[in-house]
PQR file of N, CA, C, O and H, with PARSE charges and radii, in Angstrom:
ATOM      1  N   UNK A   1      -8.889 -13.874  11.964 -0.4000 1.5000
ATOM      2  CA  UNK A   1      -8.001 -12.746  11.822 -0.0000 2.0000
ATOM      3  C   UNK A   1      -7.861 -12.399  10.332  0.5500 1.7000
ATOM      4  O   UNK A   1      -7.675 -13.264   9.476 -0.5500 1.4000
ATOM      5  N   UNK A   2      -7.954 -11.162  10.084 -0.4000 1.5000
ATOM      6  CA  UNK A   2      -7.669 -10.780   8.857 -0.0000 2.0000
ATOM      7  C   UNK A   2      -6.359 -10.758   7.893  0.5500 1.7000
ATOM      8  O   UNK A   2      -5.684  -9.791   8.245 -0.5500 1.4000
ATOM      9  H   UNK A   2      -8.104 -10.459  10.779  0.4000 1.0000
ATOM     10  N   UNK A   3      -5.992 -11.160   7.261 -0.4000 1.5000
ATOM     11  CA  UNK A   3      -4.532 -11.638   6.333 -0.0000 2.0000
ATOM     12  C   UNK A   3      -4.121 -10.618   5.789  0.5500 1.7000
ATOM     13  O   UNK A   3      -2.941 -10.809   5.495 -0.5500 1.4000
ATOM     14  H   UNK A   3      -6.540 -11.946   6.975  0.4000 1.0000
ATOM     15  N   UNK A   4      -4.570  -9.264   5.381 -0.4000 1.5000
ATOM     16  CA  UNK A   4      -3.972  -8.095   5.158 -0.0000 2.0000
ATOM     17  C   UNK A   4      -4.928  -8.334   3.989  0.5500 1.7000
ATOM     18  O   UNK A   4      -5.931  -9.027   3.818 -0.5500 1.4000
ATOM     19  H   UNK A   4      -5.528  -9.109   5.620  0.4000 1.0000
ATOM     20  N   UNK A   5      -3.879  -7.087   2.915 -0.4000 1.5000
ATOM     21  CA  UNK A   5      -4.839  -7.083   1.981 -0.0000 2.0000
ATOM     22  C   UNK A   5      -3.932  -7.829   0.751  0.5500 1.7000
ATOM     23  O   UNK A   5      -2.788  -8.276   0.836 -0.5500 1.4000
ATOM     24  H   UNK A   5      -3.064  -6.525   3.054  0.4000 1.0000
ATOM     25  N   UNK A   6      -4.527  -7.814  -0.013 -0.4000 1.5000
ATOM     26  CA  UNK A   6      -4.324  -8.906  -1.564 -0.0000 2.0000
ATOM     27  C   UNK A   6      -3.288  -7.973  -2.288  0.5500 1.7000
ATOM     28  O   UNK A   6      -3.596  -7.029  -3.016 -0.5500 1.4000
ATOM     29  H   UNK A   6      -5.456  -7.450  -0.082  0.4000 1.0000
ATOM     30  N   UNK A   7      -1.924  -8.408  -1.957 -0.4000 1.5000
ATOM     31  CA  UNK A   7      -1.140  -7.704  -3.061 -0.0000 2.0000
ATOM     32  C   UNK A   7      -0.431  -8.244  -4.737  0.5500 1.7000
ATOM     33  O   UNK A   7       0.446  -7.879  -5.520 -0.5500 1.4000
ATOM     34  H   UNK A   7      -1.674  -9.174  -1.365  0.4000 1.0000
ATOM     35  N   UNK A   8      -1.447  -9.295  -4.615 -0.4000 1.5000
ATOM     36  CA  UNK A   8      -0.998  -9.811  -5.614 -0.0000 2.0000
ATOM     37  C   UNK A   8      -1.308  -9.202  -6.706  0.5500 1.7000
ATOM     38  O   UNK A   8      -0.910  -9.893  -7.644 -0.5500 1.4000
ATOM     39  H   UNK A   8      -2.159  -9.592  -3.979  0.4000 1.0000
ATOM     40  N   UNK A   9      -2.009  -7.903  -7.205 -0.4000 1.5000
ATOM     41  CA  UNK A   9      -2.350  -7.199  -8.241 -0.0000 2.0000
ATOM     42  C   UNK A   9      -1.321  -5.920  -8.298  0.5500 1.7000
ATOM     43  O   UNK A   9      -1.204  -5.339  -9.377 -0.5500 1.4000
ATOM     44  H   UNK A   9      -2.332  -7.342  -6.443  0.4000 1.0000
ATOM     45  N   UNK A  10      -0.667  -5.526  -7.298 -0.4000 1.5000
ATOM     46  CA  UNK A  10      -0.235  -4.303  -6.750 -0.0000 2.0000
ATOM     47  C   UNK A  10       1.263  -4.101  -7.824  0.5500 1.7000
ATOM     48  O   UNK A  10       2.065  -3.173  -7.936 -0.5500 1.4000
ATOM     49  H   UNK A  10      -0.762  -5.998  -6.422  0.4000 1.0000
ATOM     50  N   UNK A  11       1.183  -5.041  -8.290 -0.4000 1.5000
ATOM     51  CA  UNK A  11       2.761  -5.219  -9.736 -0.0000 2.0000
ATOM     52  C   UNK A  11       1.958  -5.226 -10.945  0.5500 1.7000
ATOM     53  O   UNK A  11       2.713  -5.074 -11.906 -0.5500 1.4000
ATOM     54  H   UNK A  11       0.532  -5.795  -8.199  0.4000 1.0000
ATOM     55  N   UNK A  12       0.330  -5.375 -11.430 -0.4000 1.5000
ATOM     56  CA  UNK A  12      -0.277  -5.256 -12.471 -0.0000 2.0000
ATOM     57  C   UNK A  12      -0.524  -3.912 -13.378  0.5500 1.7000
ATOM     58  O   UNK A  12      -0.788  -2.882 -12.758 -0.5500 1.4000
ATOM     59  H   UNK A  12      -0.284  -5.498 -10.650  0.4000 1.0000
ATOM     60  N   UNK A  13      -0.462  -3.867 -14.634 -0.4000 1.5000
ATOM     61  CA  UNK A  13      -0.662  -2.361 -15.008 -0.0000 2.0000
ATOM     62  C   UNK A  13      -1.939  -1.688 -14.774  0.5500 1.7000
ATOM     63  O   UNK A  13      -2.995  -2.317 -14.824 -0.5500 1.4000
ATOM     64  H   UNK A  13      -0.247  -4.703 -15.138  0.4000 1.0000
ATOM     65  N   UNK A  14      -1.872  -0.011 -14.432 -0.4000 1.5000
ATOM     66  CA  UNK A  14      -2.721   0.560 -14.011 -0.0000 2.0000
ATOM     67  C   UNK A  14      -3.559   1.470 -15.144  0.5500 1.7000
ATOM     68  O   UNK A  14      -4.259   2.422 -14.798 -0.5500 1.4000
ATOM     69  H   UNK A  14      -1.013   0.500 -14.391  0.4000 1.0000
ATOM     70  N   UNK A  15      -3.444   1.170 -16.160 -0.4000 1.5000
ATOM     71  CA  UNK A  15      -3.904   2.250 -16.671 -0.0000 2.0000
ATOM     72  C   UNK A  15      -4.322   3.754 -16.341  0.5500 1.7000
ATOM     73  O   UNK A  15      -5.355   4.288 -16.745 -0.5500 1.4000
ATOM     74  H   UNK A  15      -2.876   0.397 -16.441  0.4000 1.0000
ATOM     75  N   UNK A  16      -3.446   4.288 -15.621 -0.4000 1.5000
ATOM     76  CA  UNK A  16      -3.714   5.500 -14.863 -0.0000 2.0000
ATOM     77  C   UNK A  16      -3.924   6.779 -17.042  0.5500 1.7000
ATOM     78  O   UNK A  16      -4.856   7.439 -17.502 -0.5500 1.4000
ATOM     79  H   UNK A  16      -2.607   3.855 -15.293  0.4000 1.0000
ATOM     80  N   UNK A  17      -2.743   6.504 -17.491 -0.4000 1.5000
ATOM     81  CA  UNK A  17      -2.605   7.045 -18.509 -0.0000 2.0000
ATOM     82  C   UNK A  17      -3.994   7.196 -19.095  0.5500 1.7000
ATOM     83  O   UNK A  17      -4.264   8.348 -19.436 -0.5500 1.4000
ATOM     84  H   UNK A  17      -1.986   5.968 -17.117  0.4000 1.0000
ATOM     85  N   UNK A  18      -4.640   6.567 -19.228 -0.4000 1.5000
ATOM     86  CA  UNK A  18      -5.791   6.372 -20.126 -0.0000 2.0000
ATOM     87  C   UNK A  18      -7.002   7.283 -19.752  0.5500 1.7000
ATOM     88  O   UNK A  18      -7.773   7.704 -20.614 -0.5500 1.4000
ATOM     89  H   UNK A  18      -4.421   5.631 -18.951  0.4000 1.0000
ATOM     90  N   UNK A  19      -7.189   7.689 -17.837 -0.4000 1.5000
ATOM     91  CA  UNK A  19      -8.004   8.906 -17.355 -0.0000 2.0000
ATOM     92  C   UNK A  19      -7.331  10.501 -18.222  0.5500 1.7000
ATOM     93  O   UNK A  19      -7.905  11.548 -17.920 -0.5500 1.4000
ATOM     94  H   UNK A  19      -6.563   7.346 -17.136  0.4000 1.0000
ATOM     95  N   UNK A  20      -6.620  10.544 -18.840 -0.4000 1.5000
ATOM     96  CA  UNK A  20      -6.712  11.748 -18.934 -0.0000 2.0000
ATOM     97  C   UNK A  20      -6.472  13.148 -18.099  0.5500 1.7000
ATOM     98  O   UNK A  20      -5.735  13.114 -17.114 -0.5500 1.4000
ATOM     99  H   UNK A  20      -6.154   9.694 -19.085  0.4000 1.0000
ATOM    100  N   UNK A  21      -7.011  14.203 -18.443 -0.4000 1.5000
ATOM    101  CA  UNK A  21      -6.897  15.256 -17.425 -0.0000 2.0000
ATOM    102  C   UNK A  21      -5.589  15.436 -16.246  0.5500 1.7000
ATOM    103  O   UNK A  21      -4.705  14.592 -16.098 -0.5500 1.4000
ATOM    104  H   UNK A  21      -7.610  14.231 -19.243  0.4000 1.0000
ATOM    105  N   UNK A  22      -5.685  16.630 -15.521 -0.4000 1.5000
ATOM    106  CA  UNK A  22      -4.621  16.940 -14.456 -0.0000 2.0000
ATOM    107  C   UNK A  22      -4.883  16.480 -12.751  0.5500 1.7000
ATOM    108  O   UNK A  22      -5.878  16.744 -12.075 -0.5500 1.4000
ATOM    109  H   UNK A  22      -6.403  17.316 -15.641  0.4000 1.0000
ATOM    110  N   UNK A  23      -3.890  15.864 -12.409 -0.4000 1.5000
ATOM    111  CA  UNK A  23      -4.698  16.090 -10.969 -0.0000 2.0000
ATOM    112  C   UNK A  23      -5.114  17.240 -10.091  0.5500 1.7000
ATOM    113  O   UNK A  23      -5.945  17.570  -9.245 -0.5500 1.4000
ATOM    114  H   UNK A  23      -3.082  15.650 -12.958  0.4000 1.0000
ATOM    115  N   UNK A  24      -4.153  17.630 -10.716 -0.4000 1.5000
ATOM    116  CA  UNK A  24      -4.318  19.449  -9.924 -0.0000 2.0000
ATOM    117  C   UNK A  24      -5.174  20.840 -10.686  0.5500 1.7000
ATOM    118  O   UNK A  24      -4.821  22.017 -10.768 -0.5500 1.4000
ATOM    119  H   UNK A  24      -3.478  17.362 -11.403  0.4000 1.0000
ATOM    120  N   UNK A  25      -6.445  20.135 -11.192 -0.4000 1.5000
ATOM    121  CA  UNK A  25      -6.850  20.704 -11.959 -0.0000 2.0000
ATOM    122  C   UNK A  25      -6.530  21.986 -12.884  0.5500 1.7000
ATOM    123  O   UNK A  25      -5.967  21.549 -13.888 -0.5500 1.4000
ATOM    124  H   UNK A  25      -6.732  19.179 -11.126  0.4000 1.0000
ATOM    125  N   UNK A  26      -6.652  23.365 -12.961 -0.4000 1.5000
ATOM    126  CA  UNK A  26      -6.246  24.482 -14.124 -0.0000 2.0000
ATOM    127  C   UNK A  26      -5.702  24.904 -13.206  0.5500 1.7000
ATOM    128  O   UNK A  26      -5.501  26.082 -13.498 -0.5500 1.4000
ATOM    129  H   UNK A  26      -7.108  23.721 -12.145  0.4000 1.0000
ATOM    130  N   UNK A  27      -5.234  24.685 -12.061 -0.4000 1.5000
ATOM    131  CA  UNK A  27      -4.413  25.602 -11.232 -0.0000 2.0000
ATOM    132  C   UNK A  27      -4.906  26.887 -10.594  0.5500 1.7000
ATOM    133  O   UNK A  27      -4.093  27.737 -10.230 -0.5500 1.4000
ATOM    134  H   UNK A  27      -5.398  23.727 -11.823  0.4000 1.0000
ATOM    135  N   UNK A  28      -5.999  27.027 -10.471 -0.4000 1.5000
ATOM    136  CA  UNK A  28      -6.290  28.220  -9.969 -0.0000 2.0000
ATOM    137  C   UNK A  28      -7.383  27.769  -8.728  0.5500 1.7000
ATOM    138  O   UNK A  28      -8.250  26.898  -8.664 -0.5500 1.4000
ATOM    139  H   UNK A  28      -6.660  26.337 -10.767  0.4000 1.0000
ATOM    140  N   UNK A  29      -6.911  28.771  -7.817 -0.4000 1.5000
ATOM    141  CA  UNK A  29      -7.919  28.092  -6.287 -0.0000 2.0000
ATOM    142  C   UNK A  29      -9.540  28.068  -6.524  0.5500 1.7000
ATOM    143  O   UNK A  29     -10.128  28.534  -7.501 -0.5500 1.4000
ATOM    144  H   UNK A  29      -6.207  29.479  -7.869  0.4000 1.0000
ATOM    145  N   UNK A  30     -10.134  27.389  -5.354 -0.4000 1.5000
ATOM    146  CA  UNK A  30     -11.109  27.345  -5.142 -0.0000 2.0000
ATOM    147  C   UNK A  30     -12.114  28.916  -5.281  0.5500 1.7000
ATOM    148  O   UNK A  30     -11.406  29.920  -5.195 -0.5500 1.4000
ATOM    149  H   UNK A  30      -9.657  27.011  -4.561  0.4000 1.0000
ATOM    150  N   UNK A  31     -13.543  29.176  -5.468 -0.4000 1.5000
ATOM    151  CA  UNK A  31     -13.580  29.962  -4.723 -0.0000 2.0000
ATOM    152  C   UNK A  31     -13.818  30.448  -3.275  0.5500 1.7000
ATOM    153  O   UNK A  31     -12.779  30.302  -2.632 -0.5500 1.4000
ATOM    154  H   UNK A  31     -14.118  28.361  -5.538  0.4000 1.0000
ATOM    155  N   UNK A  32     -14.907  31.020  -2.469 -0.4000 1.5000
ATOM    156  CA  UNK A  32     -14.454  31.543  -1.340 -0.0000 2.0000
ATOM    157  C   UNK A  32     -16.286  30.272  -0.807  0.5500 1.7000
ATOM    158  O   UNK A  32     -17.283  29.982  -1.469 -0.5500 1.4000
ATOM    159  H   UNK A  32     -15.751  31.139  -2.992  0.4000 1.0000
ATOM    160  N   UNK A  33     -15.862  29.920   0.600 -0.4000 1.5000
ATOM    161  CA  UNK A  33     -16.641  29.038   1.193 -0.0000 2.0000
ATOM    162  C   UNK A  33     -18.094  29.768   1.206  0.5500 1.7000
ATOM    163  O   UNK A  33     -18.472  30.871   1.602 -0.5500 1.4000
ATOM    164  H   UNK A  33     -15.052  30.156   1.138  0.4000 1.0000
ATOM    165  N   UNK A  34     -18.684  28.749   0.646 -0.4000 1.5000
ATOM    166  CA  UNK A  34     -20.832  29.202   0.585 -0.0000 2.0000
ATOM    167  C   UNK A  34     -21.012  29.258   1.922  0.5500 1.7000
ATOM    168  O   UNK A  34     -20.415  28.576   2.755 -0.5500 1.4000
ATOM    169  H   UNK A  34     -18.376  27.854   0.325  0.4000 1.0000
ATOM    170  N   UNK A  35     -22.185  30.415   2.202 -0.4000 1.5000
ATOM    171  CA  UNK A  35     -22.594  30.888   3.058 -0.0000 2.0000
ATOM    172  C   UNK A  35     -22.998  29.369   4.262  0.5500 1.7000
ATOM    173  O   UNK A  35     -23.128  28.324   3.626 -0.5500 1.4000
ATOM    174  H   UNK A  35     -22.670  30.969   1.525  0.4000 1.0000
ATOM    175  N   UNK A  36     -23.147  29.246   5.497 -0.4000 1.5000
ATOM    176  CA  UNK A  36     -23.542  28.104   5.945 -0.0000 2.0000
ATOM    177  C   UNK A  36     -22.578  27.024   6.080  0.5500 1.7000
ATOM    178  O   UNK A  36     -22.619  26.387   7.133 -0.5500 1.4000
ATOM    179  H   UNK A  36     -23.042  30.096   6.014  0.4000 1.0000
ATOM    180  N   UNK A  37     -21.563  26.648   5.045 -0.4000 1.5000
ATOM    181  CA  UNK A  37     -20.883  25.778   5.203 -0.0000 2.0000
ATOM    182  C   UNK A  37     -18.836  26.165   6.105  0.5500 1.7000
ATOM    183  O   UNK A  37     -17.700  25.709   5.972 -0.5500 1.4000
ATOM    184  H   UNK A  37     -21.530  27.166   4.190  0.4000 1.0000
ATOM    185  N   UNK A  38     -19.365  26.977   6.732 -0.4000 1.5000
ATOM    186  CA  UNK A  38     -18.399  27.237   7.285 -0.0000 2.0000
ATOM    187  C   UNK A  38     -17.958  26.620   8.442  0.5500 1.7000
ATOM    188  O   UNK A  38     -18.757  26.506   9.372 -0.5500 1.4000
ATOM    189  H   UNK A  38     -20.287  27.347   6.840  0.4000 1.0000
ATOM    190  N   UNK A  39     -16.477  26.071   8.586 -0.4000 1.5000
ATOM    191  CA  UNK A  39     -16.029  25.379   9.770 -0.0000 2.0000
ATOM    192  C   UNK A  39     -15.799  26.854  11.100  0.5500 1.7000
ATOM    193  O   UNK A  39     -15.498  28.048  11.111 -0.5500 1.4000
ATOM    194  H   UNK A  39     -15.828  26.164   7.831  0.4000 1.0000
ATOM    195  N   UNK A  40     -16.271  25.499  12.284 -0.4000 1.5000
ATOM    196  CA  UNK A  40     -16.110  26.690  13.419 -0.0000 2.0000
ATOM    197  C   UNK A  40     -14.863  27.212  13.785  0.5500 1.7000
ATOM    198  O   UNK A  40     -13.921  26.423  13.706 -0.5500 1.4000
ATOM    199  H   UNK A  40     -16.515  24.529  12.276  0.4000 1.0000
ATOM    200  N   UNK A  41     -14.654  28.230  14.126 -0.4000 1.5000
ATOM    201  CA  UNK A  41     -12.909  28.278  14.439 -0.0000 2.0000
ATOM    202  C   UNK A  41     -12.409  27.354  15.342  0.5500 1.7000
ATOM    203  O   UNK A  41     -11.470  26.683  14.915 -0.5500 1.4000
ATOM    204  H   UNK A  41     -15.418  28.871  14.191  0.4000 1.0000
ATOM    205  N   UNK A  42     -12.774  27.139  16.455 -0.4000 1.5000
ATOM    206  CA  UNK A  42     -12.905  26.046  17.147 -0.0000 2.0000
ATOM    207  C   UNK A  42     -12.272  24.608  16.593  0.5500 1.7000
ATOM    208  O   UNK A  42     -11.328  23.909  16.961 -0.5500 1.4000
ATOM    209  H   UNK A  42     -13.537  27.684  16.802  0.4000 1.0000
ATOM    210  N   UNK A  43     -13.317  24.505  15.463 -0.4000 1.5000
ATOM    211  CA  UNK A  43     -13.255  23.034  14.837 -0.0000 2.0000
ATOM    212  C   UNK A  43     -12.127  22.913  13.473  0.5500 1.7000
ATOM    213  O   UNK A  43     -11.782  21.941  12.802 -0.5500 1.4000
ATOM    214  H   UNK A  43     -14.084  25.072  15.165  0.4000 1.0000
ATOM    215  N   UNK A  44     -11.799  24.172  13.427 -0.4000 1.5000
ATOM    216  CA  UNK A  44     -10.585  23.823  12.057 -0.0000 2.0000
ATOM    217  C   UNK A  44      -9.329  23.932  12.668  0.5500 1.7000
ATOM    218  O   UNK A  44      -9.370  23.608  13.855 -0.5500 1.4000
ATOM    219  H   UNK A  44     -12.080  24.962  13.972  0.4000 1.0000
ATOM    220  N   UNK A  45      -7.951  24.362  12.161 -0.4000 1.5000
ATOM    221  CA  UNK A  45      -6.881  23.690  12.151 -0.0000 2.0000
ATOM    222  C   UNK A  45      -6.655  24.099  13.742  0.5500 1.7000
ATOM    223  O   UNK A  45      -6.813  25.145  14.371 -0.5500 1.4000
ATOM    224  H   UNK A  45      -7.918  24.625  11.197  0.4000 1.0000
ATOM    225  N   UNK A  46      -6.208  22.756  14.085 -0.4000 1.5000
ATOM    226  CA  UNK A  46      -5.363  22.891  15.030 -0.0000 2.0000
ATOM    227  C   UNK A  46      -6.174  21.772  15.722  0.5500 1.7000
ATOM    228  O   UNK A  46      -5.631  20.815  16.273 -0.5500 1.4000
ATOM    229  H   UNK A  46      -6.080  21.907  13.574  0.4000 1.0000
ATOM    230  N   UNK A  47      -7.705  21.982  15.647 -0.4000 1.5000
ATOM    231  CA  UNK A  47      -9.083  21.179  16.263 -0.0000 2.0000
ATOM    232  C   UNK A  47      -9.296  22.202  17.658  0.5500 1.7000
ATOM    233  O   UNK A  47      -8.941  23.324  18.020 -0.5500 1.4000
ATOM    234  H   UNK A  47      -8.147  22.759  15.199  0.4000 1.0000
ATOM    235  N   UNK A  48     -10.021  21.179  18.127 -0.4000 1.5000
ATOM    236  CA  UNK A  48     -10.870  21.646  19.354 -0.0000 2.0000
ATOM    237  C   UNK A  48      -9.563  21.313  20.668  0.5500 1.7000
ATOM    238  O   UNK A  48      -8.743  20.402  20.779 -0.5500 1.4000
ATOM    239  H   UNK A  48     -10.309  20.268  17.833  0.4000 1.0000
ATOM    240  N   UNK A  49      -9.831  22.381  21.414 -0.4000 1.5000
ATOM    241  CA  UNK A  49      -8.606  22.370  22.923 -0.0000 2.0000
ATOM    242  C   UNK A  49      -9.730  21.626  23.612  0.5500 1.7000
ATOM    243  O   UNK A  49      -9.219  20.944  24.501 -0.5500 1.4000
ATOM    244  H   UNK A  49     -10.497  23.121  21.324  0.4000 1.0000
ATOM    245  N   UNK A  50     -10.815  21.494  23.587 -0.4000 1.5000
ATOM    246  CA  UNK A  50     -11.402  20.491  24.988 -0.0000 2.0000
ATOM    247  C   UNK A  50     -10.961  18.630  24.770  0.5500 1.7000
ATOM    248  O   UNK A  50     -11.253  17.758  23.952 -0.5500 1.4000
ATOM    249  H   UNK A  50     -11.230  22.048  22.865  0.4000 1.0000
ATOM    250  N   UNK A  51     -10.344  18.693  25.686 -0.4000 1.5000
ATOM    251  CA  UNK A  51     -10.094  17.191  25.435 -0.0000 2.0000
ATOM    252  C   UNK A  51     -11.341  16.665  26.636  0.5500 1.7000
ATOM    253  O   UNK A  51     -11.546  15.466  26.827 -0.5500 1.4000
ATOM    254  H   UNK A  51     -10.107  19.402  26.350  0.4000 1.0000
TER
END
């Protein structure tokens, strides 16, 4: 059986400071989805009604 995971580091410092940059990059959206890579209506929010 698996023991979970190792929290004995989880109180250690992260150097998160040191990456730099924003998470939310310059704030301005994406642009608009490339041709082909489009989700089906079907398959995006909400998902698929066939159970």
């Amino acid at each position: 059986m698996p023991v979970g995971p190792d929290t004995s580091v989880w109180l250690t410092p992260h150097h998160r400071e040191e990456l730099g940059g924003s998470p939310f990059g310059d704030g301005t959206p994406p642009g608009p989805v490339a041709a082909g890579e489009e989700v089906p209506e079907s398959e995006g929010p909400g998902g698929s009604t066939s159970y």
